[in-house]
N, CA, C and O atoms as CSV, one atom per row, in Angstrom:
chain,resi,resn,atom,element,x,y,z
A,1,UNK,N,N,-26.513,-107.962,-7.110
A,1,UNK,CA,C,-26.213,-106.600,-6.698
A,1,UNK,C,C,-26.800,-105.624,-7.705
A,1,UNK,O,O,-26.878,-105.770,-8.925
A,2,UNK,N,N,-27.252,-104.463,-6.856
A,2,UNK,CA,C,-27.648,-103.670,-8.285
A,2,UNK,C,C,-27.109,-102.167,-7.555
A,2,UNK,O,O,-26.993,-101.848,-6.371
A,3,UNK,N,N,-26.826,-101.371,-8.914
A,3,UNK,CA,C,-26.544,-99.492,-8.514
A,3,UNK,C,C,-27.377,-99.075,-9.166
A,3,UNK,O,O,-27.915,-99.430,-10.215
A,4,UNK,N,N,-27.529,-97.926,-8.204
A,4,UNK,CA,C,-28.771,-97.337,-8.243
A,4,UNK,C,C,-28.448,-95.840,-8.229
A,4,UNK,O,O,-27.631,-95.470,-7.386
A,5,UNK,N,N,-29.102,-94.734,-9.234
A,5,UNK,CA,C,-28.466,-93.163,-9.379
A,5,UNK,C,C,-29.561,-92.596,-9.720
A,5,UNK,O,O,-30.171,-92.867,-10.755
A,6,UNK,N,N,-29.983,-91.578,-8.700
A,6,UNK,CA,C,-30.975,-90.825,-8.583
A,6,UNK,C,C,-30.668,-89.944,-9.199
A,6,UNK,O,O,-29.493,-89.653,-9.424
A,7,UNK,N,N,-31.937,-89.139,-9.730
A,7,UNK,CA,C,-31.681,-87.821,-10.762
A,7,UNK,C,C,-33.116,-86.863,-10.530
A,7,UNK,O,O,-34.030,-87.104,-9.741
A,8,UNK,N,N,-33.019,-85.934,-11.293
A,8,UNK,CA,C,-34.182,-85.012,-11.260
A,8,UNK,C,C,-34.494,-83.959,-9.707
A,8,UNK,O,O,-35.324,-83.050,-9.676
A,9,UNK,N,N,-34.048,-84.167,-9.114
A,9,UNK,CA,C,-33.926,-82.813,-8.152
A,9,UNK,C,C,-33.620,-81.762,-8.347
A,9,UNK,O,O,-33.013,-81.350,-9.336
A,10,UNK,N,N,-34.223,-80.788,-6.868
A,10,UNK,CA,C,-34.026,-79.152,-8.046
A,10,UNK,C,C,-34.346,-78.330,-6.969
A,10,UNK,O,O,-34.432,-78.707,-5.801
A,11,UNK,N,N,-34.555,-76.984,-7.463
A,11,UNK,CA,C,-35.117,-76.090,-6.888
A,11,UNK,C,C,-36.596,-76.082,-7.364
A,11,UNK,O,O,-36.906,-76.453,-8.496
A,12,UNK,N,N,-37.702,-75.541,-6.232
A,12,UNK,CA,C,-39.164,-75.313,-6.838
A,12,UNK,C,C,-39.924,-74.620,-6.172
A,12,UNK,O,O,-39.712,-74.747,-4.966
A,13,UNK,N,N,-40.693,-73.962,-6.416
A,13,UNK,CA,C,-41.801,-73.204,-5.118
A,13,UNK,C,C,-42.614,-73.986,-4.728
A,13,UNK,O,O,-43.028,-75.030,-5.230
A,14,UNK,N,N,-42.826,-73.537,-3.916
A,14,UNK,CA,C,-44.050,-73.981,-3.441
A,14,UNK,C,C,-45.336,-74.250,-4.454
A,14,UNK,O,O,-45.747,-73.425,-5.270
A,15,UNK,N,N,-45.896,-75.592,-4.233
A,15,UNK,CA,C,-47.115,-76.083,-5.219
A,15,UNK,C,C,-46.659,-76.530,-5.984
A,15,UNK,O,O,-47.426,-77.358,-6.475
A,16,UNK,N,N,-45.480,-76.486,-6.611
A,16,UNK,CA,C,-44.898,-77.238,-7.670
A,16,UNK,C,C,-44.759,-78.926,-7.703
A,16,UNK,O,O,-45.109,-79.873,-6.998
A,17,UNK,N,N,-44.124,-78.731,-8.803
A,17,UNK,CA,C,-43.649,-80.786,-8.992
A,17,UNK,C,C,-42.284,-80.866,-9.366
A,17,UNK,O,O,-41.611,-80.074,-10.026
A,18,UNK,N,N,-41.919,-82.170,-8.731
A,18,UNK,CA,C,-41.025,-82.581,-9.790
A,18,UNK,C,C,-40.839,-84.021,-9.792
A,18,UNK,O,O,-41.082,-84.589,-8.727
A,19,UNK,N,N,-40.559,-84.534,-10.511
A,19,UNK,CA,C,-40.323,-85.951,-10.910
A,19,UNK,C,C,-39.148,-86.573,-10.661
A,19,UNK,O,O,-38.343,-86.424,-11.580
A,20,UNK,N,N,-38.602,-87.480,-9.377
A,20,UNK,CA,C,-37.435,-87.964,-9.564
A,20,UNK,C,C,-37.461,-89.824,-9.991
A,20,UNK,O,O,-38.167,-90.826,-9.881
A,21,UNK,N,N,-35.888,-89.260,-10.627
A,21,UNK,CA,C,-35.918,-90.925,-11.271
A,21,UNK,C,C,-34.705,-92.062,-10.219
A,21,UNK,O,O,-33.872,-91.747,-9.369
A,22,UNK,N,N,-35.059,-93.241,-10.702
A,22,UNK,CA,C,-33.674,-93.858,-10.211
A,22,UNK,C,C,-33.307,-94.873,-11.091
A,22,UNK,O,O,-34.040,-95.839,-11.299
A,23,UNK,N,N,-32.286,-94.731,-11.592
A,23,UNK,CA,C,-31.601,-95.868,-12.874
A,23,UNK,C,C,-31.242,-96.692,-12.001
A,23,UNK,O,O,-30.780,-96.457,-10.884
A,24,UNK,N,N,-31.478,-97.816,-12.568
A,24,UNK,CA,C,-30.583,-99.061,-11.913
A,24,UNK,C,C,-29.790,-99.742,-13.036
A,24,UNK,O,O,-30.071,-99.756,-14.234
A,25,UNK,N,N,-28.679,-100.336,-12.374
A,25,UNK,CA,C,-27.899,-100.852,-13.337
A,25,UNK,C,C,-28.269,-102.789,-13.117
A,25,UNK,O,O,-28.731,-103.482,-12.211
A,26,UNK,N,N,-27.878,-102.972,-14.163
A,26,UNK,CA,C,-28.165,-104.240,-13.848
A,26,UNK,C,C,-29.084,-105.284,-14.361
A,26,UNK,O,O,-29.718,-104.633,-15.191
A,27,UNK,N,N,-29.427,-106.152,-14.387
A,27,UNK,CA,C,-30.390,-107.141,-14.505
A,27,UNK,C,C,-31.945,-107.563,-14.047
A,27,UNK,O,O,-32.993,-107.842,-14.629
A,28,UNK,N,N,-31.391,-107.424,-12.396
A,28,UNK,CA,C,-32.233,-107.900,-11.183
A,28,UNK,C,C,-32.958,-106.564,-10.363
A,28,UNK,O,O,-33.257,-106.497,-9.171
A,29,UNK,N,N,-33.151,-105.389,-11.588
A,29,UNK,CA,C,-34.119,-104.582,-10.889
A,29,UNK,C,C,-35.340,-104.953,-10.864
A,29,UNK,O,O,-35.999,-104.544,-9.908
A,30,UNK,N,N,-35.863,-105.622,-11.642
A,30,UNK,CA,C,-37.687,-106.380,-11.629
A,30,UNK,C,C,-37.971,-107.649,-10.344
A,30,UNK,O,O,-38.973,-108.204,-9.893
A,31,UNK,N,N,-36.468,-107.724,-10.078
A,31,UNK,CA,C,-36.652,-108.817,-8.406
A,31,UNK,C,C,-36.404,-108.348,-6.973
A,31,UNK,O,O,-36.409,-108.991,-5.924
A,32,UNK,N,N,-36.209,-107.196,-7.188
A,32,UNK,CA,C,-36.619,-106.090,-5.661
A,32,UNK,C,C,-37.885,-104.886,-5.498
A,32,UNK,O,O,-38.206,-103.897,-6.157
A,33,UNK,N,N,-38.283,-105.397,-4.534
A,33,UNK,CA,C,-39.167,-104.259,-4.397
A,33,UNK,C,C,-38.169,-103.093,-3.797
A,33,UNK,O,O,-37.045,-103.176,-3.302
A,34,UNK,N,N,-39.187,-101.781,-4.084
A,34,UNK,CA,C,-38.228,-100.970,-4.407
A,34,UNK,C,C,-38.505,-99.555,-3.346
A,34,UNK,O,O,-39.697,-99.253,-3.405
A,35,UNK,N,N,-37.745,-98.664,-2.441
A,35,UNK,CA,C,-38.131,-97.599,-1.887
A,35,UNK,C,C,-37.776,-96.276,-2.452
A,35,UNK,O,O,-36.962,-96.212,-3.374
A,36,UNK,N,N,-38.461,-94.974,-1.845
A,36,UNK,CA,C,-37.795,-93.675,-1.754
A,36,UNK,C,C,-37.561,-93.413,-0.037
A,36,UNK,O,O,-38.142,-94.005,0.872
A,37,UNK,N,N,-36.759,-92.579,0.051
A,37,UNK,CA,C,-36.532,-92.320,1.522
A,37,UNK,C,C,-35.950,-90.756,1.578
A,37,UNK,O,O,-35.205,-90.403,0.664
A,38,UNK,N,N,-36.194,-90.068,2.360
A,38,UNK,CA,C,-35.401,-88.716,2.376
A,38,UNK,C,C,-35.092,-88.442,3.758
A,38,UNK,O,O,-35.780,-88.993,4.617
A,39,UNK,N,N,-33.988,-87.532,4.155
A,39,UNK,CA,C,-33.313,-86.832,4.741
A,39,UNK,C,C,-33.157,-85.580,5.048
A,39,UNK,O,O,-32.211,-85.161,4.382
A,40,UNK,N,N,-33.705,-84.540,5.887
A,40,UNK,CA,C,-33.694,-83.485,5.927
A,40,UNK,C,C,-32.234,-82.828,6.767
A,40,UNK,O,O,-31.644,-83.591,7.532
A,41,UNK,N,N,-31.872,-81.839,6.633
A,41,UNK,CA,C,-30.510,-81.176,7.555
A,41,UNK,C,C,-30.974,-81.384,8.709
A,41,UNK,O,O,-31.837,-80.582,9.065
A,42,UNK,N,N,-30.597,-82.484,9.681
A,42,UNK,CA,C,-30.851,-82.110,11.188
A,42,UNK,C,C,-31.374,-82.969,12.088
A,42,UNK,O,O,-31.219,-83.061,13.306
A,43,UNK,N,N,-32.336,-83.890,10.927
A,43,UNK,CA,C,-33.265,-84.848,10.798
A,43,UNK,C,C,-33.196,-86.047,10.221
A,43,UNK,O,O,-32.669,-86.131,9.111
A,44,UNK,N,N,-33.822,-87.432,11.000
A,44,UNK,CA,C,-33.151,-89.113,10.778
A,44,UNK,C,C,-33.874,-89.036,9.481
A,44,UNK,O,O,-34.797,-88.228,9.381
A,45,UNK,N,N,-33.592,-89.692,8.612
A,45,UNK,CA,C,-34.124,-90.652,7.157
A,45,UNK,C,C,-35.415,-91.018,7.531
A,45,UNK,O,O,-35.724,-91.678,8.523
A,46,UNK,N,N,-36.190,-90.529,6.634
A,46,UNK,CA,C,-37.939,-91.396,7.153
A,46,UNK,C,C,-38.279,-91.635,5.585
A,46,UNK,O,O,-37.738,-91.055,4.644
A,47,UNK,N,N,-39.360,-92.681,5.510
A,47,UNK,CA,C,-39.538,-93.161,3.911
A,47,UNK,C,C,-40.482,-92.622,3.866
A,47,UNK,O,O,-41.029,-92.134,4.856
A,48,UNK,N,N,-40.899,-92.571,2.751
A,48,UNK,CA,C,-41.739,-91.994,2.102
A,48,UNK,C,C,-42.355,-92.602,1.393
A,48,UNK,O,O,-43.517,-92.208,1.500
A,49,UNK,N,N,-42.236,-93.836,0.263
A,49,UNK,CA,C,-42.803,-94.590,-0.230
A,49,UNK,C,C,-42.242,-95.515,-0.639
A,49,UNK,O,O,-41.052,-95.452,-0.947
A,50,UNK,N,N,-43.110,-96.838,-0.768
A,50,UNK,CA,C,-42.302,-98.248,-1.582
A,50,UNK,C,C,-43.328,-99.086,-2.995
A,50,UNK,O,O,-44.281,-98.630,-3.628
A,51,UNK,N,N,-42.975,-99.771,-3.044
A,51,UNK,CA,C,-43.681,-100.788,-4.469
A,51,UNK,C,C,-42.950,-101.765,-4.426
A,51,UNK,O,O,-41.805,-101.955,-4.016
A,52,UNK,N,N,-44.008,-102.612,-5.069
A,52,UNK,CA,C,-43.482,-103.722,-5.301
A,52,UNK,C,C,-43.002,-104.285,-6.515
A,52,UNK,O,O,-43.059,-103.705,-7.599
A,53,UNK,N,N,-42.469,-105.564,-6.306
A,53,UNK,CA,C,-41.919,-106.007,-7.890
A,53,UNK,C,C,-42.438,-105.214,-8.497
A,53,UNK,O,O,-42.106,-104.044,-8.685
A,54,UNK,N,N,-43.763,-106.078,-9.055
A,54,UNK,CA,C,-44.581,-105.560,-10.261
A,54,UNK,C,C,-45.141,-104.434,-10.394
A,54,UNK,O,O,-45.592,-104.152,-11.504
A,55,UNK,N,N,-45.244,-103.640,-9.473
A,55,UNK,CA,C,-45.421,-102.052,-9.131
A,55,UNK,C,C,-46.887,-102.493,-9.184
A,55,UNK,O,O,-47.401,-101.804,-10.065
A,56,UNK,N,N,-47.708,-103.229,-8.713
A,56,UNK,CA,C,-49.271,-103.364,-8.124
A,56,UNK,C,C,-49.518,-102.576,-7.257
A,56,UNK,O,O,-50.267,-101.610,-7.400
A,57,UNK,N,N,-48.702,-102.991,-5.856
A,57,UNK,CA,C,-48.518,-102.189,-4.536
A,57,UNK,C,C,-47.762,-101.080,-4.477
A,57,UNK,O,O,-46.683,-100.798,-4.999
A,58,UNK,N,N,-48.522,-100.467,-3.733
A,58,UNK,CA,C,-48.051,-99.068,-3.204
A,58,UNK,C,C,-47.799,-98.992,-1.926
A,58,UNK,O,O,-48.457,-99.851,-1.341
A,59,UNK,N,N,-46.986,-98.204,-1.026
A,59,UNK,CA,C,-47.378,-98.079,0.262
A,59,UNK,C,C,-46.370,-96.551,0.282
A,59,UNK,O,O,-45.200,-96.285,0.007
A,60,UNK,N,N,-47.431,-95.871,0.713
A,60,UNK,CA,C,-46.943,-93.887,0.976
A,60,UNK,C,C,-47.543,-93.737,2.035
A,60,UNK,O,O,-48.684,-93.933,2.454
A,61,UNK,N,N,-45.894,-93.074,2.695
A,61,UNK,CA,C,-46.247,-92.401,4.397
A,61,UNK,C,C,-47.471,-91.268,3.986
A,61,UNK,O,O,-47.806,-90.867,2.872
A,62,UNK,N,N,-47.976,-90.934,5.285
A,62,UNK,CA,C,-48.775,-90.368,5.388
A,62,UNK,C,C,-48.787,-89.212,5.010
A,62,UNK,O,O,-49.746,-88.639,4.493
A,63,UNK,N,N,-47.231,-88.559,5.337
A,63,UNK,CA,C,-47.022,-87.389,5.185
A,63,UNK,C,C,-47.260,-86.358,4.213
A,63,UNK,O,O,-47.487,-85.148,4.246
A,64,UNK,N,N,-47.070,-87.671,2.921
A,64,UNK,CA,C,-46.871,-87.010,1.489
A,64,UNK,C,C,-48.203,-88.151,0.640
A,64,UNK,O,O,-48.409,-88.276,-0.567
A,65,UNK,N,N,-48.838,-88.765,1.690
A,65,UNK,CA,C,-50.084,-89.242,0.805
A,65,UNK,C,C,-50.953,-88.606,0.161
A,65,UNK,O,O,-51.748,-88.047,0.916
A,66,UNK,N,N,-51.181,-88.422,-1.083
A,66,UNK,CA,C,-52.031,-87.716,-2.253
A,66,UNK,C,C,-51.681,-86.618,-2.861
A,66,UNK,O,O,-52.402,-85.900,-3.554
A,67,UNK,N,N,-50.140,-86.430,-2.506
A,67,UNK,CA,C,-49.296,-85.722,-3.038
A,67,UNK,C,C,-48.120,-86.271,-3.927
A,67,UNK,O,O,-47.631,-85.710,-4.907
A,68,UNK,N,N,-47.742,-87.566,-3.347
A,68,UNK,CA,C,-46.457,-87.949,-4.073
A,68,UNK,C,C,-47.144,-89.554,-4.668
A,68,UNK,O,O,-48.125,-90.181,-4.269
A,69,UNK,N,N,-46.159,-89.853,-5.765
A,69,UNK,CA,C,-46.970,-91.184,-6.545
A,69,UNK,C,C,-45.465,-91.931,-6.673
A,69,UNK,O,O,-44.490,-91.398,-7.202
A,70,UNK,N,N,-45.480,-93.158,-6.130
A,70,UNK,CA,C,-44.182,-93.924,-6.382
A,70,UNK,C,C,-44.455,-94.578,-7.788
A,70,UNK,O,O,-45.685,-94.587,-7.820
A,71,UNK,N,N,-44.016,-95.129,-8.964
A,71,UNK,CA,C,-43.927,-95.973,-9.783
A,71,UNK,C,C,-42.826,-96.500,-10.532
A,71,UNK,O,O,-41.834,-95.780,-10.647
A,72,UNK,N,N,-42.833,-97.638,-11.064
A,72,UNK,CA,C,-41.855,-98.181,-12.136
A,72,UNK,C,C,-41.815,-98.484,-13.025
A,72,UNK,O,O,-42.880,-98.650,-13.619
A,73,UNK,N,N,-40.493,-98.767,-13.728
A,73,UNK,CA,C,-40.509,-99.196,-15.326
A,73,UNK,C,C,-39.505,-100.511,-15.230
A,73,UNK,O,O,-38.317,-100.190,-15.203
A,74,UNK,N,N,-39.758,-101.881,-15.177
A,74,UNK,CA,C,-38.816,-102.712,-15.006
A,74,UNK,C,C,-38.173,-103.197,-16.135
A,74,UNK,O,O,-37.319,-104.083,-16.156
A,75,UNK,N,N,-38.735,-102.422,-17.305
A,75,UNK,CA,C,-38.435,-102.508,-18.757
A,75,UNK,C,C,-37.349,-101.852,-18.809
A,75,UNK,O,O,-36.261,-102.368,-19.064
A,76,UNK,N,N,-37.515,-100.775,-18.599
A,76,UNK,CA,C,-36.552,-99.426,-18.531
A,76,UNK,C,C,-35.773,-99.650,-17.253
A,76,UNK,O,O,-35.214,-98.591,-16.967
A,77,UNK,N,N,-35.485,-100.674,-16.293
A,77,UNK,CA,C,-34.661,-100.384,-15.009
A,77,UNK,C,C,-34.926,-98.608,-14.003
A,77,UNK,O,O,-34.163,-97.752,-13.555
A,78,UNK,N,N,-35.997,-98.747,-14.036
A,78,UNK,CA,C,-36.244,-97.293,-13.591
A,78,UNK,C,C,-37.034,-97.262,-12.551
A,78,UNK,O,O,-37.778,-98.242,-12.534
A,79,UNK,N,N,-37.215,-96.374,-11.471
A,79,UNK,CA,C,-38.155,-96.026,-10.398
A,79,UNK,C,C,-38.000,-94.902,-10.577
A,79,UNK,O,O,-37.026,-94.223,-10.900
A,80,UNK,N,N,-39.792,-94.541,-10.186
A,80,UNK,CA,C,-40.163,-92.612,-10.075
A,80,UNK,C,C,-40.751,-92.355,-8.906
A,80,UNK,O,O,-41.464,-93.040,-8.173
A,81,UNK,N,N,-40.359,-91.301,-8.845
A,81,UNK,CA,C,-41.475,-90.794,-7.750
A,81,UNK,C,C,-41.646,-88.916,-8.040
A,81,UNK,O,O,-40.923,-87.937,-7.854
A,82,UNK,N,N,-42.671,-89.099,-8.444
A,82,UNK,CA,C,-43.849,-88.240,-8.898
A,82,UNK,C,C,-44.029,-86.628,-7.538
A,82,UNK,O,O,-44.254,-87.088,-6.419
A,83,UNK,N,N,-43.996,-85.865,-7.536
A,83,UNK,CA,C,-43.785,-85.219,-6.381
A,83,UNK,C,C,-44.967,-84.030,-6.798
A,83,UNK,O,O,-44.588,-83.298,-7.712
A,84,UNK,N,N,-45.917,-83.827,-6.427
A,84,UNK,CA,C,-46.852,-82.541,-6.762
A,84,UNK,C,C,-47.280,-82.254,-5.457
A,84,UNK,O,O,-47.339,-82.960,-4.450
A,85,UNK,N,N,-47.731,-80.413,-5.795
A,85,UNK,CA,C,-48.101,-79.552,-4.536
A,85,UNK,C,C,-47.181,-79.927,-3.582
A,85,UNK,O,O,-47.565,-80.456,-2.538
A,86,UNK,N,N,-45.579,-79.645,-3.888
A,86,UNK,CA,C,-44.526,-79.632,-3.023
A,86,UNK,C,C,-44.281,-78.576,-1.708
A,86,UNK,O,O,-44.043,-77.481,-2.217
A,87,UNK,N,N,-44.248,-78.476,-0.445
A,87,UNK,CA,C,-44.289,-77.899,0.414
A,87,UNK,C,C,-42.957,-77.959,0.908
A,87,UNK,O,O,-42.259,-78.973,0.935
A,88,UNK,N,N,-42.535,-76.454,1.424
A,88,UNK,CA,C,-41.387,-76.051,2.299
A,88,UNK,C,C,-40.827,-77.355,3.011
A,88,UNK,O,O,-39.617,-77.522,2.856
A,89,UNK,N,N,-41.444,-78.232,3.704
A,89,UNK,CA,C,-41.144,-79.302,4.222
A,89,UNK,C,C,-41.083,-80.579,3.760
A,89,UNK,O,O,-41.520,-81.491,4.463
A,90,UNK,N,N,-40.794,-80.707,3.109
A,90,UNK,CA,C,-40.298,-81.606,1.580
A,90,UNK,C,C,-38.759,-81.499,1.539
A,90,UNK,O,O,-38.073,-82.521,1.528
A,91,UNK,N,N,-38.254,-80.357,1.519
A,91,UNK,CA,C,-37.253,-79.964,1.809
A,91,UNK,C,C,-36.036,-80.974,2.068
A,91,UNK,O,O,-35.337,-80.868,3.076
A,92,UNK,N,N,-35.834,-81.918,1.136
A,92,UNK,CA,C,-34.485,-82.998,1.812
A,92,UNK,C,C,-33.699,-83.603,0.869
A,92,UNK,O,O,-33.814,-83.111,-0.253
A,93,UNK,N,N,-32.715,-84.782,1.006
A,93,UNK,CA,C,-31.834,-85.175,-0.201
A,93,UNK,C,C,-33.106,-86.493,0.021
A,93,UNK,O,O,-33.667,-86.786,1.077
A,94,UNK,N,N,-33.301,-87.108,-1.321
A,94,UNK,CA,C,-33.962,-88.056,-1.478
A,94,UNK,C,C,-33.475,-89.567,-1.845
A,94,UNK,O,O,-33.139,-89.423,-3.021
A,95,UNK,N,N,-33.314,-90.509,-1.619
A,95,UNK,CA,C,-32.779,-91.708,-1.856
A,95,UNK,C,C,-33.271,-92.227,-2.320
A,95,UNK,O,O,-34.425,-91.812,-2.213
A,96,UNK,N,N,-33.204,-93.643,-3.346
A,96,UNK,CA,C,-33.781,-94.839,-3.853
A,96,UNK,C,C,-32.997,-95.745,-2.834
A,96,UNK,O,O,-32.081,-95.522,-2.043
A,97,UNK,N,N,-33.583,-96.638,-3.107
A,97,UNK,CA,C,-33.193,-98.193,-2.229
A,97,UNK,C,C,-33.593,-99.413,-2.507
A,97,UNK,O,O,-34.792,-99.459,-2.784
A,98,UNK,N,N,-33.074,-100.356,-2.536
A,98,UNK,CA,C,-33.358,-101.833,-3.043
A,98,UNK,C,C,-33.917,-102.656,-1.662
A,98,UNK,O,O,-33.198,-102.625,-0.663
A,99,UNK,N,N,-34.994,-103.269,-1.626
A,99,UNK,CA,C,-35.411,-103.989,-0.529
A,99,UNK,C,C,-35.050,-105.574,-0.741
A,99,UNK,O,O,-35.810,-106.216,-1.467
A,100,UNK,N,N,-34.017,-106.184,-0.193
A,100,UNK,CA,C,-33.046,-107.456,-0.230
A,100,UNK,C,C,-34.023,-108.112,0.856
A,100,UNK,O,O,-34.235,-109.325,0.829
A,101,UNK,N,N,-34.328,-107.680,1.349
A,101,UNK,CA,C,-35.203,-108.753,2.562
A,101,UNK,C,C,-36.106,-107.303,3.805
A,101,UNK,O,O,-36.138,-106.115,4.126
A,102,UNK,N,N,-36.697,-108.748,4.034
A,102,UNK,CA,C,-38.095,-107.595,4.790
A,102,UNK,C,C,-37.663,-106.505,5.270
A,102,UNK,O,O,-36.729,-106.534,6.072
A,103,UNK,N,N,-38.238,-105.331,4.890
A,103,UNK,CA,C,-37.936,-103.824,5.220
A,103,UNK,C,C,-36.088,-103.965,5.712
A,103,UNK,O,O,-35.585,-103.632,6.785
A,104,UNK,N,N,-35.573,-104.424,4.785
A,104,UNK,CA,C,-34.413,-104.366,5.160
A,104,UNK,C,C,-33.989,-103.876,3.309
A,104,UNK,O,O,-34.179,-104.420,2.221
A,105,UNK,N,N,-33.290,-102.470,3.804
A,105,UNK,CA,C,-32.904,-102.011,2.365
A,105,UNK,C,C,-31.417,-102.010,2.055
A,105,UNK,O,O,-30.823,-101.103,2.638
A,106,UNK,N,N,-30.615,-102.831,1.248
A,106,UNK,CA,C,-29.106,-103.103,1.439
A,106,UNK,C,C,-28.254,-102.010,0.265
A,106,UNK,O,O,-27.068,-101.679,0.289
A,107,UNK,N,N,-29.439,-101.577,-0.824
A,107,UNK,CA,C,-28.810,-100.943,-2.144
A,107,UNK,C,C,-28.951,-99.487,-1.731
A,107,UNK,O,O,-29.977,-99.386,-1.059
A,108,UNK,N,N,-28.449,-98.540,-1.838
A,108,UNK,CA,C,-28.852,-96.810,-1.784
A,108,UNK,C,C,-28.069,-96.891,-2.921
A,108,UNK,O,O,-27.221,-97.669,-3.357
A,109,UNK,N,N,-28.933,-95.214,-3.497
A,109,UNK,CA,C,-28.076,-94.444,-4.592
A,109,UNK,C,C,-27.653,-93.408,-3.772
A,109,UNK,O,O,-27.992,-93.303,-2.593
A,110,UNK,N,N,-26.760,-92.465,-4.493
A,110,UNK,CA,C,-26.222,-91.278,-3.904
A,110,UNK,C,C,-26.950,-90.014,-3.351
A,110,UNK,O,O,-26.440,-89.049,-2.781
A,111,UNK,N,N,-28.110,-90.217,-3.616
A,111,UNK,CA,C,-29.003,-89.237,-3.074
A,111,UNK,C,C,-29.521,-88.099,-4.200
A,111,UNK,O,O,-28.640,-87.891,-5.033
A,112,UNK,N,N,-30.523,-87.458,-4.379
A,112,UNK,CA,C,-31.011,-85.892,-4.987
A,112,UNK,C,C,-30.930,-84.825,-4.427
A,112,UNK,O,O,-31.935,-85.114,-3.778
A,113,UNK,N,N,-30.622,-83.622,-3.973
A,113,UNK,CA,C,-31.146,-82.836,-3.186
A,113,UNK,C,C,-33.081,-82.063,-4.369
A,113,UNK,O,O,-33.409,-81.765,-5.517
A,114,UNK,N,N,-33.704,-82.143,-2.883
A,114,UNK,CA,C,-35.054,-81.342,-3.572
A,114,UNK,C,C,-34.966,-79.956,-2.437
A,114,UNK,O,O,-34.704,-80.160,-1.252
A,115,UNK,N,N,-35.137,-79.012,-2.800
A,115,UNK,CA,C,-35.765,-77.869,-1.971
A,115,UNK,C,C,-36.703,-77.213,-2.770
A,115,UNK,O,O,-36.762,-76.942,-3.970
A,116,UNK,N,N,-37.640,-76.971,-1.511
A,116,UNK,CA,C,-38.639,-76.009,-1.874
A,116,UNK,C,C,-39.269,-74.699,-1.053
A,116,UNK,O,O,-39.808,-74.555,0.045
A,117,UNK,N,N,-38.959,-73.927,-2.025
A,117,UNK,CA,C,-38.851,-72.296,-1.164
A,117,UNK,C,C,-40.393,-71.925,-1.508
A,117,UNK,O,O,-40.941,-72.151,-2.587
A,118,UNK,N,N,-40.942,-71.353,-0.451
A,118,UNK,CA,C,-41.656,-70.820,0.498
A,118,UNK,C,C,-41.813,-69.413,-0.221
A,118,UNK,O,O,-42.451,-68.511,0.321
């Protein structure tokens, strides 16, 4: 089992960055690959990006491809995700998640809120 607590959300304008983290507690963060996912008011959960164990692989929705950078620290129990040239529609609470079996994610943290004003 692992917990997982997202941090670094905020307010930002437009074009901006910000960097969110996710601590994991535990041991067995270097044996899950790992997601972000967000949530907008109104709107279902769609991901946004994942990695793997060893953080080799990448895989970023389209939406936020060449804008957002997933990575990790399995030293540090940590996942980032890197957020630049942030747009109004970005706009959501952001999640980490533990991938326990194929695209099946069993761990969430409590969420970030990010907004970005226009």
């Amino acid at each position: 089992q692992v917990q997982l607590v997202e941090s670094g959300g905020g307010l930002v304008q437009a074009g901006g960055s910000l960097r969110l983290s996710c601590a994991a507690s535990g041991r067995t963060f270097s044996t899950y690959p790992m997601g972000w996912f967000r949530q907008a008011p109104g709107k279902e959960r769609e991901f946004v990006a994942a990695i793997s164990r060893s953080g080799d692989n990448t895989l970023t929705a389209d939406s936020v491809k060449g804008r957002f950078t997933i990575s990790r620290d399995n030293a540090k129990n940590t996942l980032y995700l890197q957020m630049n040239s942030l747009k109004p529609e970005d706009t959501a609470v952001y999640y980490c998640a533990a991938e326990v079996r194929y695209n099946e994610y069993d761990y969430w943290g409590q969420g970030t809120q990010v907004t970005v004003s226009s």
